[in-house]
C-alpha positions in Angstrom: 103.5 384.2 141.3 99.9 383.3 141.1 99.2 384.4 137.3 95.1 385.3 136.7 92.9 386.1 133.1 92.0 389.1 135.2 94.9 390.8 134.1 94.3 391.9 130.3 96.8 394.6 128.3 95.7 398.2 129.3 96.2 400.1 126.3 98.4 403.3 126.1 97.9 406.4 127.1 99.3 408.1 123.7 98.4 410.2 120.9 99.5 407.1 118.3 98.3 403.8 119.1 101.1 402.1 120.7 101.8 398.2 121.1 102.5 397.9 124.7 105.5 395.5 124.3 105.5 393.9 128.4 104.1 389.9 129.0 100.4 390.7 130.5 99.9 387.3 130.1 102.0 385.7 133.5 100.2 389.0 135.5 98.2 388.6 138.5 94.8 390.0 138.9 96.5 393.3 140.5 99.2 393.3 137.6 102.3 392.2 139.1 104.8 389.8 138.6 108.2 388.5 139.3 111.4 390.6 138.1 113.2 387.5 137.3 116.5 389.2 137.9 118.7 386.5 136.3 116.7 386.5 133.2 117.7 389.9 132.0 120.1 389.9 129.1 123.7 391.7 129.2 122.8 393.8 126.8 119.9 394.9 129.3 122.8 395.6 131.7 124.6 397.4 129.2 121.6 399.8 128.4 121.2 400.1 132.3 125.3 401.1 132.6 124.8 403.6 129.5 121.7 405.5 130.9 122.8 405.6 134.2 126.3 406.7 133.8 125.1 410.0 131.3 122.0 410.5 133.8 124.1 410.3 137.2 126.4 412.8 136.4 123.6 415.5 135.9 121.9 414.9 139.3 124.7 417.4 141.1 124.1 420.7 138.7 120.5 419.7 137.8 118.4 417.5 140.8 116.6 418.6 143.9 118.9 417.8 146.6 115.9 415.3 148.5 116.4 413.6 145.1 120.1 413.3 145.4 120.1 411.8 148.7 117.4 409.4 147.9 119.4 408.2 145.0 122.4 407.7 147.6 120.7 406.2 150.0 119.4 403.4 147.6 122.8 402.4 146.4 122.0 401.7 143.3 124.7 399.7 141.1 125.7 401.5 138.2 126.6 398.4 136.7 123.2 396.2 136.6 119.7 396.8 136.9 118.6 397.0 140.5 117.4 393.9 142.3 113.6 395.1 143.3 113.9 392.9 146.7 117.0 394.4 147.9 115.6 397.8 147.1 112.3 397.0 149.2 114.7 396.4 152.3 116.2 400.2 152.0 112.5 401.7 151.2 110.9 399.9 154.0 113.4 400.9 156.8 112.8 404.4 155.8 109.2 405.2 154.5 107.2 401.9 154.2 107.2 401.8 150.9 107.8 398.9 148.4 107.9 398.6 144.8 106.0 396.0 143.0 107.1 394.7 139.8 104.5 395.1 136.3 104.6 394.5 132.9 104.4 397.7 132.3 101.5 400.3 132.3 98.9 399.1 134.3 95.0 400.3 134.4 94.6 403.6 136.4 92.5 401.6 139.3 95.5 399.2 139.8 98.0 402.1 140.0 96.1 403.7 142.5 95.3 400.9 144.7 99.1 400.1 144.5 99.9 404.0 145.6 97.5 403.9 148.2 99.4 400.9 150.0 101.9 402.2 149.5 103.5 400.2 146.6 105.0 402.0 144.0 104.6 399.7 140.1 108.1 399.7 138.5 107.9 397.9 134.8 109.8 395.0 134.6 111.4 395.4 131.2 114.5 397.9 129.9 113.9 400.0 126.7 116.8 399.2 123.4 119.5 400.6 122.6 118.4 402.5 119.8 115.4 403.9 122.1 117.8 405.6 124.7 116.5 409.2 124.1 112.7 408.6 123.8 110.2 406.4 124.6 106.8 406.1 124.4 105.7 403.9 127.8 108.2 403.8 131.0 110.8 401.4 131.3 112.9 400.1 134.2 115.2 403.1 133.9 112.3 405.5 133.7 110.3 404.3 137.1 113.1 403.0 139.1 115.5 405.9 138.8 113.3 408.4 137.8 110.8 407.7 140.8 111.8 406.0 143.4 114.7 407.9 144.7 112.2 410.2 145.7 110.1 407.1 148.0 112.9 407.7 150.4 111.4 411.3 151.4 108.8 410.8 154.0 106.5 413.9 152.6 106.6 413.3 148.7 106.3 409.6 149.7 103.0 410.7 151.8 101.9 413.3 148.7 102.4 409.7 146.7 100.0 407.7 148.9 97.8 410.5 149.2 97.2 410.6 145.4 96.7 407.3 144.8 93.9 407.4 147.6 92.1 410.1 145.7 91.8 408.1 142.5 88.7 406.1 142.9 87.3 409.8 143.8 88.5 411.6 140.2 87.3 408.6 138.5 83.8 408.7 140.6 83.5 412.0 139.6 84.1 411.6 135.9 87.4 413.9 136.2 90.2 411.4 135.9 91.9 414.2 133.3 92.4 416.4 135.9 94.1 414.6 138.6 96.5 412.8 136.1 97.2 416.5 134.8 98.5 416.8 138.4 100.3 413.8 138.3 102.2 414.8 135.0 103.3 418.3 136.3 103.9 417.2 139.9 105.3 414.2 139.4 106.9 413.7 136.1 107.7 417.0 135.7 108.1 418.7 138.6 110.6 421.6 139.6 111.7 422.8 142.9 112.8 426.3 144.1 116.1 425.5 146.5 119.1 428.0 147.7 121.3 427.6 144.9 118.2 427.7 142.8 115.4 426.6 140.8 116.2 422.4 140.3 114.3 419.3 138.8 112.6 416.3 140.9 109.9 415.1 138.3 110.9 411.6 137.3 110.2 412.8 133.2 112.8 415.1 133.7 115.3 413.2 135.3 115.3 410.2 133.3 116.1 412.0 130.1 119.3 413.6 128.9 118.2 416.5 127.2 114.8 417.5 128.9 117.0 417.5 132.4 119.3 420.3 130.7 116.3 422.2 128.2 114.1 422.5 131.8 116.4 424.8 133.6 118.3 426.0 131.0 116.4 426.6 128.1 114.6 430.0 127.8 111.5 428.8 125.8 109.6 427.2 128.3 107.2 428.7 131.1 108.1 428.3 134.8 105.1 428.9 136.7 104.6 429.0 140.6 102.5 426.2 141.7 98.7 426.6 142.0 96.8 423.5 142.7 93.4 424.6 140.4 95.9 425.9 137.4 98.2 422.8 137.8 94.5 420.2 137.4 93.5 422.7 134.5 96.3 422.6 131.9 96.9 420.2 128.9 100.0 419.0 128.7 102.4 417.0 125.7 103.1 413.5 125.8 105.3 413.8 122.9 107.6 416.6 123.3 109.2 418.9 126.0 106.4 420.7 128.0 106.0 424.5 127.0 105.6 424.8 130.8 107.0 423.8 134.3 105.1 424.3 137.7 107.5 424.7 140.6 106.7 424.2 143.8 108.3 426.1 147.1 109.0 422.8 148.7 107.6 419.0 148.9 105.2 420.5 152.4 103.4 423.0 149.8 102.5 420.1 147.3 101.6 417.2 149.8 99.5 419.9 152.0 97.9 420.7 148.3 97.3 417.8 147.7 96.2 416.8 150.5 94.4 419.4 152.6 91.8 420.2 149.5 88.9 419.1 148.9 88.7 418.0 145.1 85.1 417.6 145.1 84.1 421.1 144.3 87.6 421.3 141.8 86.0 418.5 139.8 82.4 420.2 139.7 83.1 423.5 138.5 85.7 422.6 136.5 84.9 418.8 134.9 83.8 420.2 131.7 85.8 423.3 131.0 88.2 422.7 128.2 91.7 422.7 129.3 94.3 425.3 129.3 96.8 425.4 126.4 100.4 423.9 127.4 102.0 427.3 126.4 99.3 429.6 127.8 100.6 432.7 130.3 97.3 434.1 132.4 97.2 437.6 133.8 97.4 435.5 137.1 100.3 433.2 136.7 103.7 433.9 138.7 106.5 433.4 136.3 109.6 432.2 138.2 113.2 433.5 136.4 116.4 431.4 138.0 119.0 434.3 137.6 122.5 433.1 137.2 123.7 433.5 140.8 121.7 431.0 142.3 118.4 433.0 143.2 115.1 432.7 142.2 112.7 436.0 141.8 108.6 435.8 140.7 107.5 438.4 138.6 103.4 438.0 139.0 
């Protein structure tokens, strides 16, 4: 790996500064680098055995079945954190994706650039064992099972490229805000209506214990049917469980979303406008109520 001085620590997107704890300093100009598999420690592995094993057993009650047989079809060892290149072989064959190996987070014009060729970043370290319920920057556990399952699905992995080809264009526009609040409820915390019920694909949700129960479970939180302008328009917490969850009817409705509209005007009328409040409800929102058979039902 060719390293460069290009590559400098990003800082954190957080409310409290945070010491972003991955090696910048061996990163090439585009921010990645090599796993070096072998020089994880077994106490990596061990953290790696511990998440997956309490994460792996909610995916049947909790995950969107496109996530479930993503998760399959990677073959991921419960035992040892995934070898990147092996991975690539699987993701290739099915989707022509690949997943590039960072630090950890990476400037928002690398990520795109990377999501627009189709390369997903996965960071390179694995959180402690005393930081197995919360963390403030993703880990290996967080990207790699909480993301890439979903790379196997040819139309989220087309939403994905899609995204990180409309980057350069929110940043052009001054409205980078708005399409990373899209990123946050479509992709980290996403939910999905299915026949046997409202169930969880974003990666936020489904690398965490407690948030993967408290978002279909819980009665506190909003679930709102997804709308593209209300979706770019809320705030959202970085340091809690969200107050609300947008749920889409199926990945076609978000990548046609996503893909099919024209930002530009979004960004104009709305650069400027402060954002909605995480646990807002507007006269226009469709509430979505999971009832205990398996249905879902809106109530506009």
């Amino acid at each position: 790996m060719v390293c460069s001085l290009m590559a400098e620590q990003p800082a954190a997107p957080s409310a409290q500064p945070v010491a972003l704890r991955g090696d910048y300093s061996r990163a090439a100009s585009d921010y990645t680098v090599d796993q070096e598999w072998d020089a994880y420690l077994p106490e990596d592995h061990e953290v790696w055995r511990t998440l997956y094993a309490r994460q792996i057993q909610l995916l049947e009650h909790y995950a969107a079945p496109e996530f479930i047989a993503g998760a399959k079809t990677l073959n991921a060892s419960p035992d040892a954190i995934p070898r990147i290149d092996a991975t690539n072989e699987v993701l290739g064959r099915l989707t022509g994706w690949s997943i590039v190996v960072v630090p950890g987070l990476i400037p928002e014009q690398h990520f795109f650039a990377h999501l627009a060729a189709k390369r997903f970043p996965v960071t390179r370290w694995i959180r402690r064992r005393d930081e197995l319920d919360y963390l403030a920057e993703p880990d290996i556990f967080h990207d790699f099972f909480g993301h890439v399952p979903l790379l196997t699905n040819p139309i989220f992995a087309k939403f994905m490229q899609a995204y990180g080809e409309a980057g350069p264009k929110a940043i052009a526009a001054g409205s980078l805000h708005m399409l990373a609040r899209l990123y946050w409820y479509m992709v980290e915390f996403g939910l999905i209506k299915t026949k046997r019920g409202l169930r969880v694909y974003g990666s936020g949700i489904l690398s965490s214990k407690s948030e993967t129960v408290y978002s279909l479970e819980d009665p506190h939180p909003h679930r709102i049917a997804f709308d593209l302008e209300r979706v770019m328009l809320t705030n959202y917490l970085i340091d809690d469980f969200q107050q609300t969850y947008f749920v889409i009817d199926d990945f076609e409705q978000l990548f046609h979303a996503g893909y099919d509209t024209d930002f530009a005007p979004i960004y104009k009328q709305y650069r400027d406008v402060p954002g909605i409040a995480p646990s807002a409800v507007l006269p226009t929102d469709r509430l979505i109520f999971d009832s205990s058979s398996g249905g879902v039902a809106d109530r506009g």
